[in-house]
N, C-alpha and C positions, 0 to 999 in steps of 0.2 A: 265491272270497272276494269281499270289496266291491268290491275294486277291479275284480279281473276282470267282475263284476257293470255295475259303472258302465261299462266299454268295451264291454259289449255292448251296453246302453242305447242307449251315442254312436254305434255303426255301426249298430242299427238305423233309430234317428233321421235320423242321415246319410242313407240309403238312402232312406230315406222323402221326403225334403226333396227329394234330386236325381230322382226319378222325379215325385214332385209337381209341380215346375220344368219338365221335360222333356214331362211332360203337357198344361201348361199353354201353355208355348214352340210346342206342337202343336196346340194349338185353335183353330181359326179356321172362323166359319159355312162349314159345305159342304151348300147344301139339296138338293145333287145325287146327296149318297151317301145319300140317303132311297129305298133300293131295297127289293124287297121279298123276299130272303132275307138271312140273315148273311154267306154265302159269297160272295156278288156283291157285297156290302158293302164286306168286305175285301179282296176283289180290284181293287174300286176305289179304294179308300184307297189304296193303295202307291204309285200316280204323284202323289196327293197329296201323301204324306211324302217320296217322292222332289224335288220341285217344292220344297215346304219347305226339304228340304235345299240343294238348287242356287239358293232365294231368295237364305237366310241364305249361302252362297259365294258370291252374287254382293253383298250388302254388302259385306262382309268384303273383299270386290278391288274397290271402287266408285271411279270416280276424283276419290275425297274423300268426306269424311263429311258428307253433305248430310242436311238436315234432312227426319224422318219420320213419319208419321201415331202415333197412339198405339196401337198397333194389339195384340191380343189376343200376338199372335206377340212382337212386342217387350217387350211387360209381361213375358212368360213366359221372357223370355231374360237380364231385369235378373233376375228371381226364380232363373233357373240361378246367376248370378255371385251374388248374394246368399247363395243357400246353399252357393255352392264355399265363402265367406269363413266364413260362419259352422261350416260343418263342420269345415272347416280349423285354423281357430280353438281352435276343442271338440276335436278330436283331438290337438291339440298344447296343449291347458291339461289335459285331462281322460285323456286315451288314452294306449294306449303301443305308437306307430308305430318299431318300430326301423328302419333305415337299416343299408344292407349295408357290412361291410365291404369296403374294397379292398383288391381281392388286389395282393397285389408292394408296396405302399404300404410306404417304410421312414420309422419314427419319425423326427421330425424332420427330414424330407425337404419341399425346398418342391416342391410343384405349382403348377407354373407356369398350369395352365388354373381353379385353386380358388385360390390364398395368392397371387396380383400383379395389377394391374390387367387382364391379358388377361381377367381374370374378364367385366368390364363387357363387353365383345363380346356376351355372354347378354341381355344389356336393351337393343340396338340395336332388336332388333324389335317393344319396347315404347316406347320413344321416338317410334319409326317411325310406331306407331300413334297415340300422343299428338299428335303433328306433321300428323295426314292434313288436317287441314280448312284447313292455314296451305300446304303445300306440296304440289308437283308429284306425285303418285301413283307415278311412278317410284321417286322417294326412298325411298318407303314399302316398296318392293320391295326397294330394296339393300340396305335398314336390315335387312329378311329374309334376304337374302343374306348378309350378313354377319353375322348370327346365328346362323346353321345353319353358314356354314363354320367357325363356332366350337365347333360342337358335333358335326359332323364330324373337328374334329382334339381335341379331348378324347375320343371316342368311340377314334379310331384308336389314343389314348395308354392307355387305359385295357386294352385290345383285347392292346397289347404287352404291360404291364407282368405281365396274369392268361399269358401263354403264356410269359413270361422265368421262369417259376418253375420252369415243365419238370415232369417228372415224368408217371407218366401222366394221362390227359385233358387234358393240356396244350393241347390245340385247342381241344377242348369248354370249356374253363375261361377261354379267351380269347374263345372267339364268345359265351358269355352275358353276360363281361365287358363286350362294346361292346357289345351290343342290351339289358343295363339299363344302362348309360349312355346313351344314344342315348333309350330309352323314355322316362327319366326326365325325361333334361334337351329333349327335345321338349317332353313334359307340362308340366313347370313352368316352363321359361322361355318357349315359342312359344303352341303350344295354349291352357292356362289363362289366361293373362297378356293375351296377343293377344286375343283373347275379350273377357277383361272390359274392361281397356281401352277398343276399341272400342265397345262398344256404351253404357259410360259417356261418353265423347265424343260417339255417337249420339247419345242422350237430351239431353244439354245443348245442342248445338246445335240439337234438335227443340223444347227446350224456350226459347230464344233465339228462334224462330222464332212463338213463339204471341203473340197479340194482348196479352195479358196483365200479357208480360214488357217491366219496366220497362226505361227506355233504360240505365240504368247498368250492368243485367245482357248486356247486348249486345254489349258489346268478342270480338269472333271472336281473342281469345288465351283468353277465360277456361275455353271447356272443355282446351282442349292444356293451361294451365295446371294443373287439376286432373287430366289423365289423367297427367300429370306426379308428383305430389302421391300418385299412389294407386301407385304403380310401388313404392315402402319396401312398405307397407305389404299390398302383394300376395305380397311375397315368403317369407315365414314361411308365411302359410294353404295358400298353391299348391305348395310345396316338400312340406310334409308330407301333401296329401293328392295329391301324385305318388309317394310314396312308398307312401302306405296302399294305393292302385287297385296298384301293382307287384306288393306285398307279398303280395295279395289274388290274383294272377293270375301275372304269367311269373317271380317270386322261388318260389312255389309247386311252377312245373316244372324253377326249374333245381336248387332244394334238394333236388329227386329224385334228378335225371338226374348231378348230382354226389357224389351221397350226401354231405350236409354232415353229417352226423353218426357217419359212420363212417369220415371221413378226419380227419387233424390240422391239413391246410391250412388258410388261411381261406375263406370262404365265406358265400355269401351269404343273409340269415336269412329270415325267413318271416313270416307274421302270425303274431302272438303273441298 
């Protein structure tokens, strides 16, 4: 039907956007891999992409967010967080990403790590990152620590509640319970979040940095100010396309290996 129609439009489009991004994030003059077969080419490339990689992880852990050239690599990495937002976006105005139920979850029951403020523990290590260019680089660390052991003890709670059901697979039904939890809440609160963040920070303080920029735009609070500012507004696009990537991949294997459609439990759904 249309509708089904119009979702598969938005995840091709998606797909397209993040391998575009990701292409682009990867381009940077190399006149040295001008060899003369494909296979030597390629062979040479990989410590390239490797080096890339270990660049972009050594930002990421830099002691502060110091001002950077405009370099093909950085354009291509605003353009990844750009089309996280916009996919994100389109999948949750246009799409239909469903979200697993929790198993053991009883109606009207509060969770303490989703329905009370321990929730915030999840956005320490976007603050963290809002914060690099004002404070000690340690901080930025704990702010991760303290993010992850937040999502270590929802993980562990989540882990309980699919194995308190009992029954058979009860093991099985608990170890996929915490590794999508744990998958999930990496993806949209650390990974995706931490990512764009930073490299929004990046950019303002590179762009603080050019001849250009007027003295008003120069107060060293006003990128933390905005990587502040962008943290609401991350949180809808990045939530649902850690769901979509799940949904797409390890909701896939567990919907198998549980048989969710030939038990009465609950369980955990699929791309639709």
């Amino acid at each position: 039907d249309g509708h089904t129609h119009t979702h598969r439009l938005l995840r091709s489009a998606l797909y397209s956007m993040l391998l575009v991004s990701i292409a682009t994030s990867a381009l940077m003059p190399r006149a040295s891999l001008a060899l003369s077969s494909p296979g030597a080419a390629a062979m040479r490339a990989w410590p390239t992409m490797l080096a890339d990689a270990a660049q972009l992880g050594s930002a990421l852990l830099a002691n502060g967010a110091a001002a950077q050239d405009f370099t093909p690599l950085l354009l291509g990495q605003a353009g990844v967080c750009g089309s996280m937002l916009v996919g994100g976006y389109g999948l949750e105005k246009f799409g239909d990403v469903p979200e697993p139920k929790e198993v053991g979850a009883e109606d009207g029951a509060v969770d303490i790590y989703r329905d009370s403020p321990l929730r915030y523990c999840g956005y320490l290590n976007e603050v963290g990152e809002a914060f690099r260019p004002l404070i000690p680089v340690e901080i930025v660390y704990l702010s991760y620590v303290g993010a992850i052991t937040y999502i270590l003890a929802d993980t562990l709670d989540k882990g309980r509640k699919g194995g308190a059901q009992g029954g058979e697979g009860a093991v099985v039904r608990a170890t996929f319970g915490a590794v999508d939890t744990f998958s999930w809440q990496m993806l949209a609160s650390v990974v995706f979040p931490s990512f764009c963040i930073n490299r929004l920070v990046v950019i303002l303080v590179s762009l603080q940095a050019q001849a250009y920029c007027p003295e008003a735009l120069q107060a060293g609070w006003l990128p933390t100010a905005a990587g502040l500012l962008a943290i609401p507004a991350l949180i809808v696009p990045l939530d649902v396309l850690a769901h979509w990537v799940l949904n797409g991949s390890l909701r896939k294997v567990s919907a198998k290996v549980l048989d969710c459609e030939g038990i009465e439990t609950e369980c955990y759904v699929g791309d639709q």
